[in-house]
C-alpha positions, -999 to +999 in steps of 0.1 A: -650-081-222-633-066-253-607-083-277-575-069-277-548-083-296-541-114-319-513-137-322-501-160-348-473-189-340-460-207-373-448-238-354-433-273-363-440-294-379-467-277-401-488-262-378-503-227-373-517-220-337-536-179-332-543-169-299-569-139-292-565-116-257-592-100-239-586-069-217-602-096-189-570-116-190-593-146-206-572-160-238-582-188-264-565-205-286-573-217-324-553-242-347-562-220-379-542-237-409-539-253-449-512-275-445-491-264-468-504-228-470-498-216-430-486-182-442-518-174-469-539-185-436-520-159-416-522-133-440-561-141-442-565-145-399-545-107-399-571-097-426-597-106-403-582-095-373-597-061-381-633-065-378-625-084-342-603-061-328-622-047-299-654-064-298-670-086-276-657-119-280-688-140-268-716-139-295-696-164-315-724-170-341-731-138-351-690-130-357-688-161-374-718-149-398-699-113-406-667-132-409-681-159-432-707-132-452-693-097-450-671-110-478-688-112-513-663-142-521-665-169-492-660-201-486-626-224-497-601-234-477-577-205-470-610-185-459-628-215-441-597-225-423-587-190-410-625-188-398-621-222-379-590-212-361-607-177-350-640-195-339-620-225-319-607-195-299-634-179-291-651-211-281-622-214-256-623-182-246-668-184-236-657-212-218-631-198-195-651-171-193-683-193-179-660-217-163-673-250-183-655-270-217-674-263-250-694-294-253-715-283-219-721-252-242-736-271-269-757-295-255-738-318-229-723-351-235-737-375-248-704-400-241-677-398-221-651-413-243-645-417-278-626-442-300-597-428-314-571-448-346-536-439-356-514-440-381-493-468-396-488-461-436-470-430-446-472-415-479-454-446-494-467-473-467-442-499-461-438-524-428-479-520-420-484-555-404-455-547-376-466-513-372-502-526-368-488-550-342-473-524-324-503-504-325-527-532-311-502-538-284-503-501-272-541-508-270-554-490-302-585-511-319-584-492-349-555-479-375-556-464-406-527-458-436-526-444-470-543-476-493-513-466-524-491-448-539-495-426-566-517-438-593-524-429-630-567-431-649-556-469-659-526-482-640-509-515-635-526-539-610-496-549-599-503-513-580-538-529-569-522-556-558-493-542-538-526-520-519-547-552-511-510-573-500-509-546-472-542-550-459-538-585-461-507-585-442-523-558-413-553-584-413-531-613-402-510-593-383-536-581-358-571-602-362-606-592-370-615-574-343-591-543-354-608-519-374-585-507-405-588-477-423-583-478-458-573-437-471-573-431-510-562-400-503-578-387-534-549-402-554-569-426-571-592-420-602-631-435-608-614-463-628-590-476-607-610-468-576-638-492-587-613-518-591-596-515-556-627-512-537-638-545-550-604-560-544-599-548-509-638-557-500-630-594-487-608-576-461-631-559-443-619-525-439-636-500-414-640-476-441-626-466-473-616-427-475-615-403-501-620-430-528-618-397-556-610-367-554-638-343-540-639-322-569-651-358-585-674-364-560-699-374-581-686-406-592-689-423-554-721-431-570-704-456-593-677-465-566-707-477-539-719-503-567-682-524-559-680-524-526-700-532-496-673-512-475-683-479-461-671-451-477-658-416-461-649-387-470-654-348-461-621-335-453-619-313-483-656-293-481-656-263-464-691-253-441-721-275-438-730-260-477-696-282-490-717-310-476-750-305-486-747-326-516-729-352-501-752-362-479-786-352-506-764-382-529-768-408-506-732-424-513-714-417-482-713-431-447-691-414-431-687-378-428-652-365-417-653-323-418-620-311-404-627-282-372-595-264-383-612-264-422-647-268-424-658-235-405-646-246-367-663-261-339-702-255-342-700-255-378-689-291-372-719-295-350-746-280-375-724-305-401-730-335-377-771-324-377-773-327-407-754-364-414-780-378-384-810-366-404-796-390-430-781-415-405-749-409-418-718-407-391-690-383-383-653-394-377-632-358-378-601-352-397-577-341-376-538-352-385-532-319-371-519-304-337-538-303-304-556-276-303-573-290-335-575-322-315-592-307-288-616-287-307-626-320-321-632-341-286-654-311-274-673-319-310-671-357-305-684-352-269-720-335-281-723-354-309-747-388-308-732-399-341-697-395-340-680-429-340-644-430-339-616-394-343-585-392-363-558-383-344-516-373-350-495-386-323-471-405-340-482-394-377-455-393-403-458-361-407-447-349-374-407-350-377-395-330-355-423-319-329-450-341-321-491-340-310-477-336-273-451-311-270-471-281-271-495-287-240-489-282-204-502-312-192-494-338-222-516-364-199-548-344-210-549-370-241-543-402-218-552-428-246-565-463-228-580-490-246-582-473-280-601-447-264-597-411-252-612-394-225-628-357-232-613-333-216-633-317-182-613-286-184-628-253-193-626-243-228-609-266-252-598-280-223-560-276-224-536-257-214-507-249-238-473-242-234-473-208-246-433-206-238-425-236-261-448-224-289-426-189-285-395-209-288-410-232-317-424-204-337-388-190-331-381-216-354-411-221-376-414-242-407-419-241-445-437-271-448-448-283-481-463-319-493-441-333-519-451-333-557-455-369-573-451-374-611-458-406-629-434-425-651-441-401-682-436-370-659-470-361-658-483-345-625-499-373-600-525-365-569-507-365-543 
């Protein structure tokens, strides 16, 4: 079995999806994307297109070391993520081709479900406590939203305040038993985040995320002393090196590599290795589209300390098209009692609508996040 071609489809609402052919007629599919940056990921994916082009798709690991270290400069996101897209195909692609989903490839399950939270706080949360409600009642146990706004080094606390009145007003709203995620974002700097961590502490959130910026990493160290909350974060390092320190500092909890970022699918398993050896868990990033999504549940299957997986339907970001609309069989994701099933299918386990993503990608996007300025018209984190 040879490769033959590769195809990139920019599609709404800010999503990238590759597909790589075989002269057997087997195809896979990858979700290889930067939101924000699909067409630098393309350009990278093409760039890489020409070492692929006519090999053997199946010895994933030793493509994935060429890929990753036939480069002198590696690593990052643009690189990383145009790996992880190329890898999540040809994961899909071994598995069609030995009729069995990933997970079976890397180990078995060890579950047969796995929790799942959504979204209720855009980029300017407002109405939480309904949209909690709502959630609960669709059977979700766990949500998550954005903790604030944009925030300056020293800010107001009428801006701390405004975070903890939210979580205060999800907490009534929907009881104790409701796990509630709590996402910095990275907006927030080490001397506001100390304060909000203490503030939001008596609500109990599931986890707090992205307290600081990763490039600031080393200040969760200070952060940990204010809160007995656990704290994630992960979405921004690349390969299981972008975690190394992370999980050497001892600060974090909860691990959350991204499959369509971090260097795909068994990259996300060697991550997930090493958080167990320092009984730390994994909860993916994935606000993303559903081959991303899917990538993930094969990870999340295999994986004795993944706990709970970010997923998009319904995310503010998807105006337009939604976590659904690109798959075959939409009922592969069939949510029940804040749980998803993983998918039995072979490969990824779904099937997508390659017609719709033709007609979509007719269309494409130029998404872009927005960017935030503070009172004096200095730049803010977004």
């Amino acid at each position: 079995m040879k490769i033959t071609n590769l195809h990139l489809y920019k599609v709404p609402p800010r999503w990238l999806f590759l597909k790589i052919e075989t002269d057997e007629g087997i195809s896979g599919w990858g979700e290889p994307i930067v939101e924000g940056r699909a067409d630098t990921v393309a350009a990278c994916v093409n760039e890489l297109a020409s070492y692929l082009l006519g090999k053997d798709p199946l010895p994933i690991e030793d493509h994935w070391q060429v890929l990753y270290r036939g480069g002198f400069y590696r690593g990052g996101p643009i690189l990383s993520s145009a790996l992880s897209g190329i890898e999540q195909a040809l994961w899909d692609i071994k598995g069609k081709w030995y009729n069995m989903p990933v997970y079976e490839m890397l180990g078995g399950a060890a579950r047969e479900k796995i929790r799942i939270y959504s979204w209720i706080g855009g980029d300017r949360p407002h109405d939480v406590a309904e949209a909690a409600r709502e959630k609960a009642a669709a059977g979700f146990t766990a949500v998550k939203m954005n903790a604030t706004e944009e925030m300056d080094y020293i800010d107001s606390f009428s801006k701390v305040e405004a975070a903890v009145s939210r979580i205060a007003a999800v907490r009534e709203a929907v009881g104790k038993e409701i796990g509630i995620g709590m996402d910095f974002h990275g907006r927030v700097h080490k001397s506001m985040a100390k304060i909000l961590v203490k503030e939001l502490d008596p609500y109990r959130p599931m986890f707090i995320e992205e307290p600081v910026l990763p490039e600031n990493n080393e200040a969760l160290r200070e952060i940990a002393r204010y809160t007995t909350t656990p704290i994630a974060t992960g979405e921004r390092q690349y390969t299981r090196w972008g975690f190394k320190q992370l999980l050497i500092d001892g600060y974090v909890d909860i691990i959350q590599p991204d499959l369509s970022h971090a260097g795909g699918i068994l990259e996300g398993k060697k991550i997930a290795a090493m958080a167990e050896a320092f009984d730390v868990s994994v909860a993916p990033h994935c606000p993303l589209g559903p081959i991303a999504l899917a990538s993930c549940l094969q990870l999340d299957a295999c994986t004795p300390n993944a706990i709970i997986q970010e997923q998009s339907l319904g995310i503010h970001y998807n105006q337009g098209s939604d976590l659904l609309d690109y798959l075959a069989d939409p009922g592969v994701f069939a949510y029940k009692d804040g749980f998803v099933s993983i998918p039995q299918g072979t490969g990824l386990g779904i099937e997508i609508n390659e017609a719709r993503v033709k007609q979509a990608a007719a269309e494409g996007h130029d998404w872009k996040n927005p960017v935030w300025r503070h009172a004096d018209g200095s730049v803010a984190e977004w």
